[in-house]
N, C-alpha and C positions, 0 to 999 in steps of 0.2 A: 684707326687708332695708331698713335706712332708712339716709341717709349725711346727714351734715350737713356744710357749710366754715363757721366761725365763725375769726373774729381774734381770736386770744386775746392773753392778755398773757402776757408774757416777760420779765418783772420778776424780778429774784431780790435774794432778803431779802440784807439790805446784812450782812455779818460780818467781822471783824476779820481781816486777813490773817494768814494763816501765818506763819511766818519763813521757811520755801522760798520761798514765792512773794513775800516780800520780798527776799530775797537772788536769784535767776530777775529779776526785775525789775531792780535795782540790776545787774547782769551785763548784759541788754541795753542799759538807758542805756550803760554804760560802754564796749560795743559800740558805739554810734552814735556816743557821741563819737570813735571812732578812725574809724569810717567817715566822720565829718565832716571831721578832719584829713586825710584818705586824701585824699578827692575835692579839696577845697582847695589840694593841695599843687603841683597841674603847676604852674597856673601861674605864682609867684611863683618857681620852677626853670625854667622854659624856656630861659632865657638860658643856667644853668647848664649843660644838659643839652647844648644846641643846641653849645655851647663841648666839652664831654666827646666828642661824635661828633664831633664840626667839619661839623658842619650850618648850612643858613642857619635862621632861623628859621621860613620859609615852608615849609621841608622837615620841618623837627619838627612843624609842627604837626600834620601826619599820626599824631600820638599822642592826639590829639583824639578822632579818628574812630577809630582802633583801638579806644582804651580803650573807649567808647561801644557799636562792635559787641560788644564783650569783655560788656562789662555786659548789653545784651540775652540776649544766649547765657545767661549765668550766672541773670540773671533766669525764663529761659524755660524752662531745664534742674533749677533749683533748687527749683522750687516742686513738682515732683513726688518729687526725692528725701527732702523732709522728709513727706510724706508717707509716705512709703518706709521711713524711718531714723530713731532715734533722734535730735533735736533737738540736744541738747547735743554730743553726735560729732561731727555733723554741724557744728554750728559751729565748733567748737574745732579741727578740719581744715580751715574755710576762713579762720580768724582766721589760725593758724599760713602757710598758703598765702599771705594778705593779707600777715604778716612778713616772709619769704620773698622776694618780691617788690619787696617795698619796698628792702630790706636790698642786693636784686643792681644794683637802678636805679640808683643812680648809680655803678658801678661797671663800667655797658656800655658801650664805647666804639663798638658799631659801631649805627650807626639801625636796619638790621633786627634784630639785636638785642632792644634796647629795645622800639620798637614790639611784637617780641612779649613781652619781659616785661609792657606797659603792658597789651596784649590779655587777659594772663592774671589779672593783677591787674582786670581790669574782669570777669572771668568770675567770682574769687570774691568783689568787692565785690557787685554782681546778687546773689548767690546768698546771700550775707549779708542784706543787704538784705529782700529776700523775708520769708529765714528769720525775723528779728528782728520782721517785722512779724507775722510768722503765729503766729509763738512767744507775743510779747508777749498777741494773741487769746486762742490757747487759755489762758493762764494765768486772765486776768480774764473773758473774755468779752464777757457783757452789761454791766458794769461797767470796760471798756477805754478809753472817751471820756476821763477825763484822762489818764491812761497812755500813750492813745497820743500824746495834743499832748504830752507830756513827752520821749515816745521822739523827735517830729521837733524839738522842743527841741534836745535833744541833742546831735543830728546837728548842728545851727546853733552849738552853742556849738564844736564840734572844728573846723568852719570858721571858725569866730571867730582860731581860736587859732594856726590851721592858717602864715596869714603869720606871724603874731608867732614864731612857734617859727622859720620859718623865715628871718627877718630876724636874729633873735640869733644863729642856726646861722654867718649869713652874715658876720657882723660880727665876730663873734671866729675863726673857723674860716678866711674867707676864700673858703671851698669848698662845696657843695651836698651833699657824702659825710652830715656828721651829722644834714640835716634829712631824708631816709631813714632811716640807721638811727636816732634817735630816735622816729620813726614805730613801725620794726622790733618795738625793744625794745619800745613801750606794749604793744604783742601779746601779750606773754609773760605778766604779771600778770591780763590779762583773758583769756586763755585756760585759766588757774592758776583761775580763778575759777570758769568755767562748766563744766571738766571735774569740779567737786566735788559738781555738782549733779545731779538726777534731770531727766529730760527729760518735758515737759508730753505729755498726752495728748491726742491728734488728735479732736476731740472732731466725726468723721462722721457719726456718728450720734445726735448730738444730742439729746435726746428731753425735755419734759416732760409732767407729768402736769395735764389738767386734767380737776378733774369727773369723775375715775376713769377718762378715755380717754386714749391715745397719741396725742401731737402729734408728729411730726417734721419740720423745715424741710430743704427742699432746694433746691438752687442751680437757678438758670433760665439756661440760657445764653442768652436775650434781654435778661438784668437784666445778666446777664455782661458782655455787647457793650456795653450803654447805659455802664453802668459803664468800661468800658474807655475808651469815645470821650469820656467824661470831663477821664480824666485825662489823655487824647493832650493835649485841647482846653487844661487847667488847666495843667499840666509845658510848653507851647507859650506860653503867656501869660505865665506867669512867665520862663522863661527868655530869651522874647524880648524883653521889657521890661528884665530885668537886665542883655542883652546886649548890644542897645543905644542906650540912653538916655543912653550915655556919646558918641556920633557923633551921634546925634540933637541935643545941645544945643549940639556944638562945629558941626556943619555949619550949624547954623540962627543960629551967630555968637550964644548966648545964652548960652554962659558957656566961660573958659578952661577949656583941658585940665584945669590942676587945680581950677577951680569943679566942672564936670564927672564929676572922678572924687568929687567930694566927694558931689554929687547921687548915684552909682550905690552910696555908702557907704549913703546917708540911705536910699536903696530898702531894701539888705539888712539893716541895722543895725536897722531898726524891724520889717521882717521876722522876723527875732528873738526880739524884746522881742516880738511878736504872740502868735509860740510860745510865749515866756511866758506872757502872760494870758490866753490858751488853755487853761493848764488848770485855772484853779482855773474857770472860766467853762463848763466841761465837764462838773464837777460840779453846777454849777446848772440849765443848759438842754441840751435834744437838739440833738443834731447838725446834723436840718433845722434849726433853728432859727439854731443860727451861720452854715450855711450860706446863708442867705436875709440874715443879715445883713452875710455875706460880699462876696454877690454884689449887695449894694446898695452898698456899700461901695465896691464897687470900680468900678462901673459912673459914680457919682459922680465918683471920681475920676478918669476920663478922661474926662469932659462936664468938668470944670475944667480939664484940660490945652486939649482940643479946643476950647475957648468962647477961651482963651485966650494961644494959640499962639506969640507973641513974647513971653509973660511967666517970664521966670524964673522967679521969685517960685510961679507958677501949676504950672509945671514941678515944680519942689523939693514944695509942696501934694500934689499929685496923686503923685507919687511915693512918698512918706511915704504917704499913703492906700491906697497900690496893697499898698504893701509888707505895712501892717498890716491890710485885708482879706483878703489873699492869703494870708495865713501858718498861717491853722490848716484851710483848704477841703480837703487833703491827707490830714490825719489824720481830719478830721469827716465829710468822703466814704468813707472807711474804715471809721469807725466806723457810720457809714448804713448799708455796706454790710455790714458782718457780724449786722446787727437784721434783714436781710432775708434772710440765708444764711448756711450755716456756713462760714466763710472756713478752706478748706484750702489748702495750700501748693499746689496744681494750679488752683485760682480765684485764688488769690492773686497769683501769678505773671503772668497776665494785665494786671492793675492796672499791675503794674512795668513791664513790657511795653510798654503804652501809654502809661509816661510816660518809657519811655525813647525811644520812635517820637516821640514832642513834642516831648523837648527837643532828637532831631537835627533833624526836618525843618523844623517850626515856625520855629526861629530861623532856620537859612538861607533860607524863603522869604521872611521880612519883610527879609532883605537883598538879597533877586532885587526887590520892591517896592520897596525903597529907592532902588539902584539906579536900577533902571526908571521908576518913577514920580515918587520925590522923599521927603524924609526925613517928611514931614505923614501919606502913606498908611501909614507903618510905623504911627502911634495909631490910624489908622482903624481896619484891619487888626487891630490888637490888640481894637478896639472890637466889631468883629463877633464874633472869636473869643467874647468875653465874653459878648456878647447868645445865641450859641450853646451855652454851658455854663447861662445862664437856661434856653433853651429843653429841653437835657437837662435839668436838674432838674423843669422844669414835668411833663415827658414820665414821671419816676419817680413824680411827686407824683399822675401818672393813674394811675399804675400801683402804687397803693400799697396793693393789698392783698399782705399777706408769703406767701410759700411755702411753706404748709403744708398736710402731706397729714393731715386726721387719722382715723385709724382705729379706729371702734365695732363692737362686736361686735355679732352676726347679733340681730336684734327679730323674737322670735317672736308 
């Protein structure tokens, strides 16, 4: 008996899409944009909400943290049932759940309450979430890198729009009821849509053909963990930087509130536009490849903040840089990760997981630092994270032969 491991290629011939899988696609975008408006919405309502229960605002914000464990749970429970269940059901029960939800929020008057409708709505965003990522996979596959910087696209443009819908809600209505249900209702057409379609196939057993033997990839739950402490480390970076660089500029007397809030605009707003040019860029180059120039990107841009620390100017630079290295590392570590494994809603789920454990604890320790230490260790602090997420990548780049077992027949 002879056994050989060779890395083969896993290329597959480029073909014209379906219209299923044009329309399956087109359903998940239009999914993320409602998950992008979803997430966007507390807080430009807090005040609302906070006035609806006659809460202080110190007291609502305990819908922060609800919503947050809500999403872990949904994230961590989710990834197994799409495995489990038809995809498209499965969504279209948790879209309809997400309307559901939205539709009762501002109509709770009492905080516990609320908090648990926010906890439940974070349980089917997570599980949405998951779904949409793992969905969009199986559909394209190997060929998912622009797809998926499109998918987190998206998700940026529904947060884009997410205040603006709720400032008009607020100016003509007076009241926070329509920027819910307007939420509600988007529900209804994108769930109209994805219950019309066939649900993608779980593709576990993944298989090709080379050379006349069977290749099959399998998941390594060592690639798994590296993977996961990824995206704790990248979802902790981002969020802490977005969260606050708005304190950061106003404690260090480097620009007004509203200079300020304009900087934590310039972060996400170019942010964005990253995930734009993420995907035609997706279609030209691999993944490592963005991501090396991600992670230069962004390393850069806080040696310009940290070289120059009373500079505005320096501050707004390095921001803008942060925002636009930062914005496709998310989707392109995803798409890494499914050339190395077959991403099932049970692997997948982990990913979510860990960027949901980043962006609770992450950001509040850079404010236990802040505090503590002074508003300068918060960029340090973001700095090491950074040189940490180098040093995982270095550690997959040792590790980069892919997961395959492959099986020849007996050599007499």
């Amino acid at each position: 008996m002879t056994s050989q491991t060779t890395e083969p290629s896993l290329a597959i011939p480029k073909q014209p899409l379906s219209r299923t899988v044009i329309y399956q696609t087109i359903g998940y975008f239009a999914i993320f944009i409602g998950l992008g408006m979803t997430a966007a919405s507390l807080g430009p309502t807090l005040p609302g909400l906070a006035a609806h229960t006659g809460s202080t605002l110190s007291q609502i914000s305990f819908l922060f943290t609800g919503r947050a464990f809500g999403y872990l749970l949904g994230s961590l429970r989710g990834g197994r049932a799409f495995d489990r269940l038809p995809g498209h059901t499965l969504l279209v029960f948790l879209i309809a759940g997400m309307g559901i939800m939205l539709a009762l929020v501002p109509v709770s008057a009492r905080l516990w309450l609320l908090t648990v409708l926010l906890f439940v709505l974070g349980l089917f965003e997570g599980a949405t979430d998951v779904g949409g990522n793992t969905l969009l996979v199986w559909v394209h596959q190997q060929r998912v890198g622009p797809y998926m910087n499109a998918l987190h696209f998206f998700f940026g443009v529904g947060a884009f729009f997410s205040p603006i819908i709720a400032a008009q809600a607020l100016l003509r209505t007076n009241n926070i009821n329509w920027v819910y249900w307007l939420l509600a209702i988007y529900m209804v057409p994108v769930a109209l849509w994805i219950v019309r379609l066939p649900s993608p196939k779980s593709p576990h057993d993944v298989q090709t053909q080379l050379n006349g033997d069977t290749t099959t990839r399998i998941a390594n739950p060592t690639l798994v963990g590296i993977l996961t402490l990824f995206f704790i480390l990248y979802v902790g970076a981002e969020s802490g930087f977005g969260g606050w660089i708005f304190t950061y500029a106003t404690t260090l007397d480097l620009a007004t509130p509203a200079t300020a809030a304009y900087l934590t605009s310039v972060f996400w707003g170019v942010f964005t536009i990253g995930r734009l040019f993420g995907i035609p860029l997706a279609v030209r180059f691999k993944p490592q490849t963005m991501l090396v120039w991600d992670l230069a990107g962004c390393l850069i841009s806080m040696i310009v903040i940290l070289l120059y620390p009373g500079s505005l100017l320096a501050l707004a630079i390095g921001a803008g840089g942060l925002g636009l290295s930062m914005a496709s590392m998310f989707p392109n570590m995803l798409v890494y990760a499914e050339q190395r494994m077959p991403l099932s809603g049970r692997i997948t789920r982990w990913f979510f997981v860990g960027a949901g454990v980043g962006g609770m604890i992450l950001p509040w320790l850079l404010g236990q630092i802040f505090v503590s230490i002074g508003p300068q260790a918060i960029m340090w602090a973001i700095l090491m994270d950074l040189i940490m997420i180098v040093g995982i990548f270095i550690v997959l780049w040792l590790y980069n032969r892919p997961h395959l077992v492959r099986r020849q027949s007996n050599a007499v």
